[in-house]
C-alpha positions, 0 to 999 in steps of 0.5 A: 529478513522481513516478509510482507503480505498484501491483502484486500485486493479485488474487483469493484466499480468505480466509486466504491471503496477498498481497503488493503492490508500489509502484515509484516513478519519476521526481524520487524524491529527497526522498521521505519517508513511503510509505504505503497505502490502500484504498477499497471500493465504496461506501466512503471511501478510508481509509488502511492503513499508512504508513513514513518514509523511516527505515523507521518504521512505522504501521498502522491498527488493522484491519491490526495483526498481519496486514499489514506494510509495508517499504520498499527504498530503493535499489529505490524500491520499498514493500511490503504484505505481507498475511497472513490475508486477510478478504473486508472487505480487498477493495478497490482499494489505493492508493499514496502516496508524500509528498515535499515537501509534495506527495502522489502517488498510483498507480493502484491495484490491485484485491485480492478477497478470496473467503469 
């Protein structure tokens, strides 16, 4: 099993910046693409960003040029950081991590994002 927890959420203008963070614990080997997503009420989860185990990146077009996702292997750990922040980015942010065909979830942390 591996278990995932998302930190870093909050509330904040639009325009300013966040960064989250997702450590993952547990059987941790063999854990290949990291990602995000995130659901707003009423709305379908939907995926953010993602990073493989190499360290390649994906970003889903409403994020390009102000999120980036990273990684630190050694510390288990991904991240989102989140730049010029717009009131639609609010939503509950997920974790993903996907390791051997199975995919696990965290949590989730809540990121408000006041106009």
């Amino acid at each position: 099993q591996v278990q995932l927890v998302e930190s870093g959420g909050g509330l904040v203008q639009a325009g300013e910046s966040l960064r989250l963070s997702c450590a993952a614990s547990g059987i941790i080997f063999s854990i290949n693409n990291m990602g995000w997503y995130r659901q707003a009420p009423g709305k379908q989860r939907e995926w953010v960003a993602t990073i493989t185990s190499g360290g390649r990146t994906n970003y889903a077009d409403f994020v390009k040029g102000r999120f980036s996702i990273s990684r630190d292997n050694a510390k288990n750990t991904v991240y989102l950081q989140m730049n010029s922040l717009k009131p639609e980015d609010t939503a509950v942010y997920y974790c993903k991590a996907d390791r051997l065909y199975v995919a696990y979830w965290g949590q989730g942390t809540q990121v408000t994002v006041s106009s």
